[in-house]
C-alpha positions in Angstrom: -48.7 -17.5 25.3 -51.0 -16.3 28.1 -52.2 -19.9 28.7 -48.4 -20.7 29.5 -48.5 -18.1 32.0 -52.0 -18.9 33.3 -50.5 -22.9 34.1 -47.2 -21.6 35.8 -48.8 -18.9 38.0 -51.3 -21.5 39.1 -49.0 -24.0 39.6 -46.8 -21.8 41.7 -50.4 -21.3 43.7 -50.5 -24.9 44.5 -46.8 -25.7 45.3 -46.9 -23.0 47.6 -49.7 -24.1 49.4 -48.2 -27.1 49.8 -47.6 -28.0 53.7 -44.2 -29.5 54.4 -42.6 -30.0 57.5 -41.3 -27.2 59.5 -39.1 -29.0 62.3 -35.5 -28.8 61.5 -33.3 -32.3 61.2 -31.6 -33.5 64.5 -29.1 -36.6 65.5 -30.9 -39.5 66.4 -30.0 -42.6 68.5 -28.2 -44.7 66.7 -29.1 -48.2 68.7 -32.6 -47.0 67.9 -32.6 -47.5 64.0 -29.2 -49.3 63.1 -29.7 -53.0 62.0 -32.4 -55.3 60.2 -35.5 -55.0 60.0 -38.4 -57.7 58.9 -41.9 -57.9 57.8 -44.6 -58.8 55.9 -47.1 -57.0 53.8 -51.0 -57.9 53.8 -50.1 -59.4 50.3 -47.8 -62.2 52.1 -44.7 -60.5 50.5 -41.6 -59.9 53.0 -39.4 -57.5 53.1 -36.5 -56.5 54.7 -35.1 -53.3 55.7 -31.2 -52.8 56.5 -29.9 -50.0 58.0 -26.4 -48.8 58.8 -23.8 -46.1 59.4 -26.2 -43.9 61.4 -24.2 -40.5 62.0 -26.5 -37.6 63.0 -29.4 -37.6 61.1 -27.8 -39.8 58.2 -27.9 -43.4 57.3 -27.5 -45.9 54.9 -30.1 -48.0 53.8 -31.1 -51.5 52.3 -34.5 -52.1 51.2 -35.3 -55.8 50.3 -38.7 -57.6 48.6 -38.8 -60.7 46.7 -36.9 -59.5 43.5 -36.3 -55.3 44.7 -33.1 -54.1 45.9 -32.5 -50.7 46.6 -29.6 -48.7 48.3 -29.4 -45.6 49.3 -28.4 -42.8 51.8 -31.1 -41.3 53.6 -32.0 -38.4 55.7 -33.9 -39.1 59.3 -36.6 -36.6 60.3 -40.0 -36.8 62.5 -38.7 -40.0 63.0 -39.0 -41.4 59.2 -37.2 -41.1 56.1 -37.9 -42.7 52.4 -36.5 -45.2 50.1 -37.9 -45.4 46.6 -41.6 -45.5 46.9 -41.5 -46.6 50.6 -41.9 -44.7 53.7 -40.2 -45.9 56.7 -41.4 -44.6 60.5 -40.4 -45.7 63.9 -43.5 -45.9 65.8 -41.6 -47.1 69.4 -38.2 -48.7 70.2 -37.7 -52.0 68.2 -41.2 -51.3 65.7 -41.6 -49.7 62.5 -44.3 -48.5 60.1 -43.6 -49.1 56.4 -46.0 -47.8 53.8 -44.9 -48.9 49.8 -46.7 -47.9 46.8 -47.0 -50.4 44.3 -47.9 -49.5 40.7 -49.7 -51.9 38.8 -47.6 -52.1 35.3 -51.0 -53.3 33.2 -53.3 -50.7 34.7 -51.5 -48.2 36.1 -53.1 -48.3 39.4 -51.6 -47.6 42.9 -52.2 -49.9 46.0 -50.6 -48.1 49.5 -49.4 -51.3 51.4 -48.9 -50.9 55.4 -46.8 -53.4 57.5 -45.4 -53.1 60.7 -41.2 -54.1 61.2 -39.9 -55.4 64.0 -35.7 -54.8 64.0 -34.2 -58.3 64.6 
């Protein structure tokens, strides 16, 4: 029983160290993120990037890549938000950063990819 409690205090330890981001969410530009956006990954893969209904600090997304869809409602902050295993930042007007992590089903291994989008 004590090795129970010996895992979940030290766990605590370690989530609490953990640094997350102490700026609070605020309303973006609109214009700045709302509409498609295209690249390509060092692999040659593209992807495509669709996003919509910007109110506030909220939007909707599209993430596209040869054979992955995915949907969903994000929240904006620092300028980036996620979608699935992707990270998408605006690093000026019209250019994005997106970083993916792809798992390798046969070895289990993770490769970070980096592209840059530019909104069409």
């Amino acid at each position: 029983m004590a090795d129970i409690w010996n895992t979940i205090a030290s766990n605590y330890v370690t989530v609490g160290a953990t640094n997350l981001s102490k700026t609070p969410y605020v309303n973006v530009d609109p214009a700045v993120y709302t509409g498609t956006w295209n690249g390509t990954y060092s692999t040659q893969k593209k992807f495509s990037i669709a996003i919509s209904d910007v109110h506030g600090f909220r939007a909707k997304v599209k993430y596209q890549s040869e054979g992955t869809v995915k949907y969903s409602d994000v929240l904006i902050k620092d300028n980036a938000f996620k979608i699935g295993d992707s990270k998408f930042t605006v690093t000026k007007i019209g250019t994005a950063q997106v970083k993916t992590v792809v798992i390798d089903p046969a070895s289990g291994a993770t490769t970070l990819l980096t592209a840059y989008a530019k909104k069409s």
